[in-house]
Each structure stands twice: as C-alpha cells, then as structure tokens.
PLY file of the C-alpha trace (Angstrom):
ply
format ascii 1.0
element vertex 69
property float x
property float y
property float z
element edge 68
property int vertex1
property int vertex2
end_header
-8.95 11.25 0.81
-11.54 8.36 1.12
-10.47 5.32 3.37
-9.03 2.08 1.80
-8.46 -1.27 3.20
-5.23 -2.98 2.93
-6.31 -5.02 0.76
-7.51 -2.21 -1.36
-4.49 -0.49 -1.27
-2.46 -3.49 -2.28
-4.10 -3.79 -5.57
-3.38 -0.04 -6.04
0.24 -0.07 -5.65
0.28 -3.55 -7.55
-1.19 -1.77 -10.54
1.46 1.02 -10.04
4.66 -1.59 -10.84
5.28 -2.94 -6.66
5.40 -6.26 -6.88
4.90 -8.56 -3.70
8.14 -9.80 -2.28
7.01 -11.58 1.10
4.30 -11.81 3.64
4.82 -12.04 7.23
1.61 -12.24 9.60
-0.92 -9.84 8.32
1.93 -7.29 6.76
2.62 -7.65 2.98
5.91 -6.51 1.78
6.17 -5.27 -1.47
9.01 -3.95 -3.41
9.67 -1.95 -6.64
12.68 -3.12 -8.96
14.91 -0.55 -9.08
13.93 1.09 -5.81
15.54 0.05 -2.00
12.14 1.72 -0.72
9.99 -0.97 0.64
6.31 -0.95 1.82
4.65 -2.89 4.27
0.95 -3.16 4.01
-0.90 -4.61 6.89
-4.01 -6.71 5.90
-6.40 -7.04 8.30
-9.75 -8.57 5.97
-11.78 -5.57 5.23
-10.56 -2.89 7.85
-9.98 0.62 6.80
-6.24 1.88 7.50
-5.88 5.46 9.71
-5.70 8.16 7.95
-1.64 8.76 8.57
-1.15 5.39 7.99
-3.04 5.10 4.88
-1.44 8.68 3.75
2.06 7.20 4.51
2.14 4.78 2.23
0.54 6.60 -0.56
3.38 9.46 -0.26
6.03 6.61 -0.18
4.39 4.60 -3.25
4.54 7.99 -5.26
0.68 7.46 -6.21
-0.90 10.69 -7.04
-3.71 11.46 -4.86
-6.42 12.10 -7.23
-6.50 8.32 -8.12
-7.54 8.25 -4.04
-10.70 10.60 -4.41
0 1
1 2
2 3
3 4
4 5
5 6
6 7
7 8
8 9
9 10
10 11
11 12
12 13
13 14
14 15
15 16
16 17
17 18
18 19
19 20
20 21
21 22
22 23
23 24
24 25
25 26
26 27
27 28
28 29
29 30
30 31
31 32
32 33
33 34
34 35
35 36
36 37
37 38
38 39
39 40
40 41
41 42
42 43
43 44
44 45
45 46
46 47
47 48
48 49
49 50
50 51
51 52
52 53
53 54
54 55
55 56
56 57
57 58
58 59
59 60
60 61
61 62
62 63
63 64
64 65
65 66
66 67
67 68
C-alpha cells in the first residue's frame, strides 16, 4: 500500500459517496448518509499518514485496496 496524505485520502473517500460534515483543528469529519460510521481524517498539509492509521481508515471507508496501489 503506497502512502497518502490526508489530504489525499480525503478526496478518495469524497469520490466514494462521504461527504464532509465538520472540521475541527486539523481533523476532517466526514460522514456517509445512511451510515452512523464516521471518519476523522487528520490534515496536516502534505504529510503522509502511518501506515495503521492510513490502513484504518481505508478498512472503515470500505475502499478496496487496489484503488491504493
């Protein structure tokens, strides 16, 4: 799995239906309609996430992993 920034990853899971609900700080929010899951992106500029952080999120935003490669 290649690195992403937050930002990165925000537009991923923006094309994927989540839709941003609120931003406090540096940590997006974003939220799916239909879905209680929520996910909270931080967005530091251009820093990659960790690994398990960055893994996290994908699991919990059901994106496949090949679109990560």
């Amino acid at each position: 799995m290649k690195t992403l920034s937050g930002r990165d990853l925000a537009r991923l899971v923006e094309r994927h239906g989540w839709t941003l609900l609120r931003v406090k700080g540096s940590h997006h929010i974003y939220g799916k309609p239909g879905s209680l899951v929520r996910l909270s992106i931080p967005i530091h500029g251009n820093h990659p996430l960790k690994a398990g952080l960055l893994r996290h999120l994908v699991k919990i935003a059901k994106i496949p992993k090949t679109e990560l490669d």
